[in-house]
N, C-alpha and C positions, 0 to 999 in steps of 0.2 A: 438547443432545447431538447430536453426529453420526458420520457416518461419514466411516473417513480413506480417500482412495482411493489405490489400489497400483496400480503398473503393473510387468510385468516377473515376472508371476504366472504358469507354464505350467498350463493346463490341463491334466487329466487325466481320461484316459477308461478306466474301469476300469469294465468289463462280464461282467458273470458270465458263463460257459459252460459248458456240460460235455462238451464238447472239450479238449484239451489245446492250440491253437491256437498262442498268445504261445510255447512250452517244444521249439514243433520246428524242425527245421534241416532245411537238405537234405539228403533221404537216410533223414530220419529218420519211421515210420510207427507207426499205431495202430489198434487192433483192438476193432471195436463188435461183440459178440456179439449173435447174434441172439435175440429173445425169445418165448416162447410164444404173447404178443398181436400180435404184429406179425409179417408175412411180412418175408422178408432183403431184397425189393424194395422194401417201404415203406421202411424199415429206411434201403437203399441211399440211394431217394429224397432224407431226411430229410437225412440228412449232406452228402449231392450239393448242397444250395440251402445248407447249411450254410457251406458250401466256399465256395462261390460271393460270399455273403454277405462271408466273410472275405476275396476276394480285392478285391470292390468297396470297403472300408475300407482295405486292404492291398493297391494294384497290382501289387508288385513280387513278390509271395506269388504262386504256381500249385501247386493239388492234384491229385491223382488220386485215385477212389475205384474200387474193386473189389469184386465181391462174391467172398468168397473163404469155403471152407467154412465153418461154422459162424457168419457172419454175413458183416461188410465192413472193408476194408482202407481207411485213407487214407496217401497218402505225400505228404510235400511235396516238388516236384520244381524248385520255382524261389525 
């Protein structure tokens, strides 16, 4: 018995998040409210390397994040 071998197979990278990442356009923004255990700077922090994270797999992608009342704002800008 063996195996047959395939070429012309694309990978796929399908990595969970709990971001809405892959679903925004430019223009388009999301709101991390902030929570009782965490100060809105951690909060900030978190999402900020988030970002970052997303833009070093994704070059062409640029975020902003904000802290904006009751927790933090991300926009995709690029």
């Amino acid at each position: 018995m063996g195996y047959a071998v395939e070429t012309g197979i694309p990978l796929k990278r399908e990595k969970a998040t709990k971001y809405p990442w892959a679903a925004m356009t430019v223009g388009s923004s999301f709101f991390v409210p902030s929570a009782p255990l965490f100060k809105t700077q951690t909060i900030e922090r978190r999402v900020s390397w988030a970002a970052r994270g997303r833009v070093v797999a994704y070059p062409g992608e640029k975020y902003t994040v904000r802290t904006v009342e009751g927790g933090v704002r991300v926009w995709r800008t690029a």
